[in-house]
C-alpha positions as CSV (number, residue, x, y, z in Angstrom):
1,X,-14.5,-2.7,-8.9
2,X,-11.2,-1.5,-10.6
3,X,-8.4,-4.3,-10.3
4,X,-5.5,-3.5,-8.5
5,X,-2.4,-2.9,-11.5
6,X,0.5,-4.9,-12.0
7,X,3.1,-5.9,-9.8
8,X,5.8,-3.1,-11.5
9,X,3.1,-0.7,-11.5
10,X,2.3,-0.7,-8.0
11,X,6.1,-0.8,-6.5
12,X,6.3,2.3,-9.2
13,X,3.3,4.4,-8.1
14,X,4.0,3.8,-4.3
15,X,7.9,4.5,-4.6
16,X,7.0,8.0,-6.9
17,X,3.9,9.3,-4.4
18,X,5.6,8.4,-0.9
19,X,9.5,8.6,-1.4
20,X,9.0,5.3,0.7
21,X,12.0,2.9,1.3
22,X,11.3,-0.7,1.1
23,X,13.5,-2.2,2.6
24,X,13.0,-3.2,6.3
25,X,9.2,-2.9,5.8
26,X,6.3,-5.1,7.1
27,X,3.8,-5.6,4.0
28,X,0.4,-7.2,3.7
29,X,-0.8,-8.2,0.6
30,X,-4.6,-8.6,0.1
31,X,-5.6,-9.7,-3.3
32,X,-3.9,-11.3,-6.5
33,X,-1.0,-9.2,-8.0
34,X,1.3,-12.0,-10.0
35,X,4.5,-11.5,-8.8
36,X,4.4,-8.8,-6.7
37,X,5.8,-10.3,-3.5
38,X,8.6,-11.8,-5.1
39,X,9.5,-7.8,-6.3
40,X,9.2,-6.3,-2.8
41,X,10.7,-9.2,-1.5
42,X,13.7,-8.3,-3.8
43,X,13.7,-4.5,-2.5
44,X,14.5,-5.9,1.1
45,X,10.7,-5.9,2.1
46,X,8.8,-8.8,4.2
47,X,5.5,-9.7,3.0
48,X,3.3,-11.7,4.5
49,X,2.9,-9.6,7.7
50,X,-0.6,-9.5,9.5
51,X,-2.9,-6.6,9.0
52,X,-1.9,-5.4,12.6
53,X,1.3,-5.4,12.3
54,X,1.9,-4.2,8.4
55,X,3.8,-0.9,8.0
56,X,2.6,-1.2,4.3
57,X,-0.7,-2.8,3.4
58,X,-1.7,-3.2,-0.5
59,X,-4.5,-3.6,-1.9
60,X,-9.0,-3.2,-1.8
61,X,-11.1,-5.1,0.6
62,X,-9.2,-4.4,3.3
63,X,-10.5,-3.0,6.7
64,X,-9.4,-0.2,7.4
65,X,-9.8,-0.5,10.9
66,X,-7.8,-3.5,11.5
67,X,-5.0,-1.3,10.4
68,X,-2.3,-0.2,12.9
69,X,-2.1,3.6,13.2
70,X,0.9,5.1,10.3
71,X,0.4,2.8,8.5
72,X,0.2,3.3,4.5
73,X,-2.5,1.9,2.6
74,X,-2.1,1.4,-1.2
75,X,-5.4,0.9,-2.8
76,X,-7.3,2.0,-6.0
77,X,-10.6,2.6,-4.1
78,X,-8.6,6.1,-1.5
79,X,-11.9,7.6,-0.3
80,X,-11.2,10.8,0.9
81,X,-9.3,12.7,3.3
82,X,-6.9,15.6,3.3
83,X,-4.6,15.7,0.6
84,X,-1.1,15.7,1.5
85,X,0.3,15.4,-2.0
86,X,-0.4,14.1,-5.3
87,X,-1.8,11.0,-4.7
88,X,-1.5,10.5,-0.6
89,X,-4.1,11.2,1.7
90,X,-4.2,11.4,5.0
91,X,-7.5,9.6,6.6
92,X,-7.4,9.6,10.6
93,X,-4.6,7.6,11.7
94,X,-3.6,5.9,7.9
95,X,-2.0,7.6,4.8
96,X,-3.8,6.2,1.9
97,X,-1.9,6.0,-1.7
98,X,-3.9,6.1,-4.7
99,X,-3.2,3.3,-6.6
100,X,-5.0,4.5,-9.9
101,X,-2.8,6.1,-12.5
């Protein structure tokens, strides 16, 4: 099991693959990442939110099909799916970021 980076290095590898604002978005954390909901909560984010409602969820053990359909899953463990740039797939109804750099 590869553990999820750090806090600057996630925001980082999200913002540069997606072109994603934070601000105004819904985010589920699953997992341990020191400080990283203070950071997105700085960037004008909400963590926090449930599974079901997240417009952002981050992190591995995390079922995929408790996920409403958009949203973006950050994770180091993508899967596969059709590639719709370096680093984002798109599996069904959720865009997956790989988290591994």
């Amino acid at each position: 099991m590869t553990p999820l980076p750090g806090a600057q290095v996630v925001i980082q590898t999200i913002l540069r693959r997606t072109n994603l604002l934070m601000a105004g978005k819904r985010v589920a954390v699953v997992g341990d990442v020191p400080g990283l909901t203070s950071r997105l909560r700085a960037m004008g984010a909400h963590p926090g939110a449930p599974l079901a409602e997240a417009d952002l969820v981050i992190g591995d053990d995390v079922d995929r099909e408790a996920l409403r359909p958009g949203a973006i899953l950050a994770t180091t463990r993508p899967g596969h799916g059709e590639r719709l740039r370096e680093g984002v797939l798109a599996q069904g109804r959720l865009f997956v970021v790989d988290l591994t750099c």
